[in-house]
Each structure stands twice: as C-alpha cells, then as structure tokens.
C-alpha positions as CSV (number, residue, x, y, z in Angstrom):
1,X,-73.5,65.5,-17.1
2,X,-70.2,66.4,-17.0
3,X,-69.0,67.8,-13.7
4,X,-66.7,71.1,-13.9
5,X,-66.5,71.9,-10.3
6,X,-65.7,68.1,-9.4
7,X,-62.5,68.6,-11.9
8,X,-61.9,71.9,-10.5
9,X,-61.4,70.4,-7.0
10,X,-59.4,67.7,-7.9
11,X,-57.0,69.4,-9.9
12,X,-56.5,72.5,-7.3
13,X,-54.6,70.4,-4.8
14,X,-52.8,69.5,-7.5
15,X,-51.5,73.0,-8.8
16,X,-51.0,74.2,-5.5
17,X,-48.7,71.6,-4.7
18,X,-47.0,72.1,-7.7
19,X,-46.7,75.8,-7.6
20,X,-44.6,76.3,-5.4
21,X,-41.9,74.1,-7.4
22,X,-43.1,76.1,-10.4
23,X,-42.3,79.7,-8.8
24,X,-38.6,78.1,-7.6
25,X,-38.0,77.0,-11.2
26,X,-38.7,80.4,-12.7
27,X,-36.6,82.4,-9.9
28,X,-34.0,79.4,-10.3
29,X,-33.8,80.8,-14.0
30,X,-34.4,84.3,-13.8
31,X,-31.3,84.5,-11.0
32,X,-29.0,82.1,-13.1
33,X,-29.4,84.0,-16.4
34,X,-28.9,87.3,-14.4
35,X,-26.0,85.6,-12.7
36,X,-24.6,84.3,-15.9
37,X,-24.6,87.9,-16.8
38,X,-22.7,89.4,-14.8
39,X,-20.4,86.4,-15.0
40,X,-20.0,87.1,-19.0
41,X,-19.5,91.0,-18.2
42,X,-16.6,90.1,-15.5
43,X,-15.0,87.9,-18.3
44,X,-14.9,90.8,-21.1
45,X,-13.0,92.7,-18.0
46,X,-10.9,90.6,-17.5
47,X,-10.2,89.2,-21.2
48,X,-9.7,93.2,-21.7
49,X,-7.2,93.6,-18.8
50,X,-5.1,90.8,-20.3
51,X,-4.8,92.6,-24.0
52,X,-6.6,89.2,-25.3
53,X,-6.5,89.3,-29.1
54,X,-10.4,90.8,-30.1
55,X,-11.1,88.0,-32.0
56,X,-11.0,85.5,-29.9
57,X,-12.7,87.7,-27.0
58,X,-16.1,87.1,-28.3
59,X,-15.8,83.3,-29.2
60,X,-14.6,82.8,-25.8
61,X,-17.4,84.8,-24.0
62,X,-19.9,82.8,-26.4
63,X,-18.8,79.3,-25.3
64,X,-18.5,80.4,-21.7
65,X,-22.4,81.8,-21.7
66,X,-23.6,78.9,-23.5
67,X,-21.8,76.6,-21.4
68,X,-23.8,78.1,-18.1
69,X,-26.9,78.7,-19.8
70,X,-27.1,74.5,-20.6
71,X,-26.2,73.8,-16.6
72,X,-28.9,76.2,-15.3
73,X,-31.5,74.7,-18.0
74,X,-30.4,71.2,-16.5
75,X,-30.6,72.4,-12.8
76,X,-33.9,74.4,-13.8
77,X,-35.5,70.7,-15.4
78,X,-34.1,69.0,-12.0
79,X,-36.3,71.1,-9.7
80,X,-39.2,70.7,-11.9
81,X,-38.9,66.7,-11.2
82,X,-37.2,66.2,-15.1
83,X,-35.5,62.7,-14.7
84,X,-32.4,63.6,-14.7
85,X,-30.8,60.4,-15.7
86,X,-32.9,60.2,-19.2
87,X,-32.1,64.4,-19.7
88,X,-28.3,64.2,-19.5
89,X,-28.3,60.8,-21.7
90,X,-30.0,62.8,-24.3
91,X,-27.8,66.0,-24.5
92,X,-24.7,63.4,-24.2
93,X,-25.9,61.5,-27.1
94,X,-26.2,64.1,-28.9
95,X,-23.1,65.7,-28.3
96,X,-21.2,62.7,-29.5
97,X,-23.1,62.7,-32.6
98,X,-22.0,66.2,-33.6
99,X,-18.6,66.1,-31.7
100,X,-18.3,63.1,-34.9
101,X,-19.8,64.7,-37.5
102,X,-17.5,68.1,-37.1
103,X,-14.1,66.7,-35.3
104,X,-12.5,68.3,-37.9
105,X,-13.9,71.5,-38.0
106,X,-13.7,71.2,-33.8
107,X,-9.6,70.5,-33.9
108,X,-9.8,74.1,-36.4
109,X,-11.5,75.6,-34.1
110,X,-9.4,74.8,-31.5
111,X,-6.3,75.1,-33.3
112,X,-7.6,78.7,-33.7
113,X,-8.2,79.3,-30.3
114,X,-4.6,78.0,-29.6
115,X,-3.4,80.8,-31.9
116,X,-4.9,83.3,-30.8
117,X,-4.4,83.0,-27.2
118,X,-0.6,82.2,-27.9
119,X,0.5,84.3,-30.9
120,X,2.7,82.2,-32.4
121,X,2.8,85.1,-35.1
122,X,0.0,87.8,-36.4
123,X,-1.6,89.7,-38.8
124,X,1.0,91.0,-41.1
125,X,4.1,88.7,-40.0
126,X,5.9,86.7,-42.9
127,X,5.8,83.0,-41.8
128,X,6.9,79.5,-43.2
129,X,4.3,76.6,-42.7
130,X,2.8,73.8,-44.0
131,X,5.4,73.9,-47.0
132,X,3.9,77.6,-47.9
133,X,5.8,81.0,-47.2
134,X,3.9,84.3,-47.0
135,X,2.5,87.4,-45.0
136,X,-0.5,86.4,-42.8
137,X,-3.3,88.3,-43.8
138,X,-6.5,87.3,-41.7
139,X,-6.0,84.6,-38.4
140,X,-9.6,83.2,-38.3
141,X,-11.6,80.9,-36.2
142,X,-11.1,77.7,-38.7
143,X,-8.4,78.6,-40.9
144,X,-5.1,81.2,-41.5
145,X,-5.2,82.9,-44.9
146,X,-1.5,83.9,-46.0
147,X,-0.7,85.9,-49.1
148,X,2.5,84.6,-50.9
149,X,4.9,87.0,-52.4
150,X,3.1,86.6,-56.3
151,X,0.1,87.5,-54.5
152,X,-1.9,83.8,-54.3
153,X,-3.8,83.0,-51.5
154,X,-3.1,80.4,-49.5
155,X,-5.6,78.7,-46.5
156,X,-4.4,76.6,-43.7
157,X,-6.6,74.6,-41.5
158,X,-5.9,76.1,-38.3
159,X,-5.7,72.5,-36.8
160,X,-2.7,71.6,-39.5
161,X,-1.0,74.9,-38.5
162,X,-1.2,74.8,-34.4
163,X,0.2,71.0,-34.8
164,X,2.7,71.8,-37.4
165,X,6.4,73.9,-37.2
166,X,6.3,77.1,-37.9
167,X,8.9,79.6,-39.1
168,X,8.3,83.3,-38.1
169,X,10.4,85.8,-40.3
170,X,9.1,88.6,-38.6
171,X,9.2,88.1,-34.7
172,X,12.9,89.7,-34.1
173,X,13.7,92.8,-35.2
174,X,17.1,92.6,-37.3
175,X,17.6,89.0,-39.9
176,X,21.3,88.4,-41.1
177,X,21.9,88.0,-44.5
178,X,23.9,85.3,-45.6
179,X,25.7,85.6,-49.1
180,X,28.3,83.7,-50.9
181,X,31.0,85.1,-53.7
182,X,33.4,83.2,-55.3
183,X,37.1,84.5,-56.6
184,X,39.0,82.4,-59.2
185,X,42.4,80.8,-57.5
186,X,44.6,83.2,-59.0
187,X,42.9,86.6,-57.5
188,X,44.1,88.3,-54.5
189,X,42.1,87.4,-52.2
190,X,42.8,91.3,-50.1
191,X,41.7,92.8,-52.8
192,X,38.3,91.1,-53.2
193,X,37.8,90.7,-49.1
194,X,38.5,95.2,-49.7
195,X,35.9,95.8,-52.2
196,X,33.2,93.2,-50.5
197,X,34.3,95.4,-47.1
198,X,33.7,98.5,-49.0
199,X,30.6,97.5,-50.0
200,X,29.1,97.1,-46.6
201,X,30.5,100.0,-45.4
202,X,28.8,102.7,-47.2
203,X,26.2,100.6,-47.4
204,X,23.8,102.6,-44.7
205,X,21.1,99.9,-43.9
206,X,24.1,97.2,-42.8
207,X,23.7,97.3,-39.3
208,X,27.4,98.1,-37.5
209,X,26.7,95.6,-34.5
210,X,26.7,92.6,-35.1
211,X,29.8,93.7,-36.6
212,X,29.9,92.1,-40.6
213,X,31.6,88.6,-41.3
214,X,33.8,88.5,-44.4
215,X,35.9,86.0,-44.5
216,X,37.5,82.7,-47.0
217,X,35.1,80.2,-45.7
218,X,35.3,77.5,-48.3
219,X,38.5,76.3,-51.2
220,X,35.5,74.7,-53.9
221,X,35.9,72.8,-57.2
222,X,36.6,76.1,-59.2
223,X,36.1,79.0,-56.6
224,X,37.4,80.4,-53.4
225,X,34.3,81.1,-51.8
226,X,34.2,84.7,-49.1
227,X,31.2,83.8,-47.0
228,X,29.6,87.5,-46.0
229,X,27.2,87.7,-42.8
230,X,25.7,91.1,-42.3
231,X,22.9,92.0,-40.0
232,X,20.0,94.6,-41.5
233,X,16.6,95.5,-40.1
234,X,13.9,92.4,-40.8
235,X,12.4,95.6,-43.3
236,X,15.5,95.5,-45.3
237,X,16.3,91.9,-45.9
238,X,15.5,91.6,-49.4
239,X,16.5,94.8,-50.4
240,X,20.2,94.3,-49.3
241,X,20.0,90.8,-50.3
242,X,19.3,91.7,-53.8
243,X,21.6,94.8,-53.7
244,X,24.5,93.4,-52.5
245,X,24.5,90.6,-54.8
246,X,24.6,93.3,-57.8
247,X,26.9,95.8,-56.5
248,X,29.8,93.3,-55.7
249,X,29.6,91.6,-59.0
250,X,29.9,95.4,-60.5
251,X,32.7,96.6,-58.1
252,X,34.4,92.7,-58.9
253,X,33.9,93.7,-62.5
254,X,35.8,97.2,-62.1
255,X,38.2,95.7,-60.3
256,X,39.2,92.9,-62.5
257,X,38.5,90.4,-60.1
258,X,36.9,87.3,-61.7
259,X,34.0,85.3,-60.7
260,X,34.7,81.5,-62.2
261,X,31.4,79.1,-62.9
262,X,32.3,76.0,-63.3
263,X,33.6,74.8,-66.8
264,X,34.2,71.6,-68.6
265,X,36.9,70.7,-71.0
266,X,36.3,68.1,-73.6
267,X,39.2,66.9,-75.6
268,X,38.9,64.8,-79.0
269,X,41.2,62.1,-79.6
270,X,42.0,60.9,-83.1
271,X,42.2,57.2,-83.3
C-alpha cells in the first residue's frame, strides 16, 4: 500500500531546506523590480531636467527597464541554484540570432536615437540629405519622413541619415542670397550697378548688415556679370530670390540696359 506519510517525511526536509532560498528569491525580486522603479522614475527626472526630445524619453526609459529587469531575472535564477553557465549561453545565443536577423533595423534604431539626442535638425527645418531636399516632417525611431517642396514624401532610414552629410537650411537665422546679372559690353556699368543698388534699397526684407555686395565679378563670353550678395531672414529666401530676379530685369528693361544671352552667327559661303 502506498505510503503517504512516508512521502510526507521525506520530502519535508526537503522543502524546508529549500525555503528558505525560495523566500530570498522572491524578496530578491520583489526589491529589484521596486528598485528598478524608482531607478526608471529618477531617469524621467533627469531626462526631463535635460529638455531630452519626448520621443526619445520613453524609448530610452524602455531599454533602460528592460535592461535591469533581465539582470534581476538572472540574479533571481542564480539564488535559486539555475546553472548559471547554461542560462547566460542561452539568452546570448539568442541575442545573436536576432541582433542578425534585425542589424538593420538595429543601426535605424540607433541612428534614431543619435538624432534625437543630437539634433542635427528637427521637426519643421528644411534639410539636404541623402540626395533629397525638403522640410522634415516626423523624426521617428527607424526612419525620417521629409516633405519635398511638390509635396512627395520622402523616407530615410535613420541609419543612412546619421552616417550620411547633412545640409540644414534652417539652423541660422538669416541665408544670403546669391544672384547673378549680366550687362552687354557696351552698357554703363554705374548705371546698371545704380538700379541693382536701388533695388535692394527699398527693398525692406534685405537685411542692412551684412551690408549688400554688388559689384563686376566676372568679364564672360558675352556678358559682364554684377555678382549681388544680400542677406534676408532664412523666412524670406525664396521670396527675395524670386523677386529680385524679376524686378531687376524690369528696372534693366526701363532703363535700357540690355541683358545679352549668348548668340551664334552662321555665315554661308558661296563656292
């Protein structure tokens, strides 16, 4: 017959030996995850204090906590008597295999997290990257979505764009614009340097310092070339740009000031 007191009093020494280890396990994990906590809740404070960009905040909270949580679940399977050798093997394997299968998406993700910590530009900055110009319009984890000027959307692997050069249109305040007119040889030259100066002066969104280049800076095939280098708010680039480009070849027009292109002559001999 089969004896249930005997088992009963062999397995008691048992349990009670192992109790004890049992009870330091649980306390061993009740005071980590409460520890790991408070560590998460010091980190918001201090990712806070440092005006961290709010996306990243929580990504970086997330791989802080699980970090800890995986170190207390080894330390809690070490005081249970888990072989610690065969537990760490495991979780290292395993890591490699899906460090492999996502090393992309991983060099995005930290490509992102570059980003964000460094702000090489933000939301709503005008940037050159990639071969692609346009206004960012969402900085996420993996990639950067940028908006192009006839509205496409554009997406950038965050790893290609944290690797790559980029060109920020929008990080100073004031952008000079550069523009180029050209005078045939036989106009006065004061008298198209006057109306170009004219120009610029009434012109209320040229900036006044830097003070406005005009001058002859090149003789060309058919042209004398003024080279004009005027100083606007970033806002405003376009605007002059286009502007200025218009109301010189009007005022050159008014003022009988020619603009040459270049022209070839063809002549027809008669054999």
């Amino acid at each position: 017959m089969f004896d249930i007191q005997g088992m009963i009093d062999a397995l008691t020494p048992i349990a009670l030996a192992y109790l004890s280890t049992v009870l330091l396990a649980v306390v061993t994990l009740f005071v980590g995850l409460k520890i790991i906590g408070m560590m998460m809740r010091a980190l918001g404070g201090m990712l806070d204090k440092n005006d961290v960009d709010a996306t990243l905040k929580p990504f970086l909270i997330s791989i802080s906590g699980t970090g800890l949580k995986v170190l207390l679940v080894i330390s809690v399977a070490s005081t249970l008597g888990v072989e610690m050798t065969s537990f760490v093997a495991v979780i290292a394997a395993a890591g490699l295999a899906v460090g492999l299968a996502l090393q992309g998406s991983l060099s995005n993700f930290a490509g992102g997290v570059l980003i964000l910590i460094f702000k090489p530009f933000t939301v709503g900055d005008v940037i050159e990257a990639q071969g692609y110009t346009g206004k960012v319009d969402q900085v996420q984890i993996f990639a950067t979505i940028m908006k192009t000027p006839d509205n496409k959307t554009i997406i950038i692997p965050n790893g290609q764009l944290s690797n790559g050069s980029i060109i920020n249109y929008s990080s100073e305040a004031t952008r000079r614009v550069d523009l180029t007119f050209g005078i045939g040889y036989g106009d006065d030259i004061e008298k198209a340097r006057s109306a170009i100066k004219g120009l610029v002066a009434v012109d209320q969104r040229i900036l006044k310092d830097p003070e406005p280049f005009i001058r002859v800076g090149q003789l060309a095939d058919s042209s004398v070339n003024f080279f004009v280098r005027i100083w606007v708010a970033g806002a405003d680039y376009w605007a002059v740009f286009f502007d200025m480009t218009e109301n010189v070849k009007k005022e050159f027009d008014q003022q009988g000031i020619g603009m040459p292109y270049p022209q070839m002559d063809v002549h027809l001999k008669k054999e």
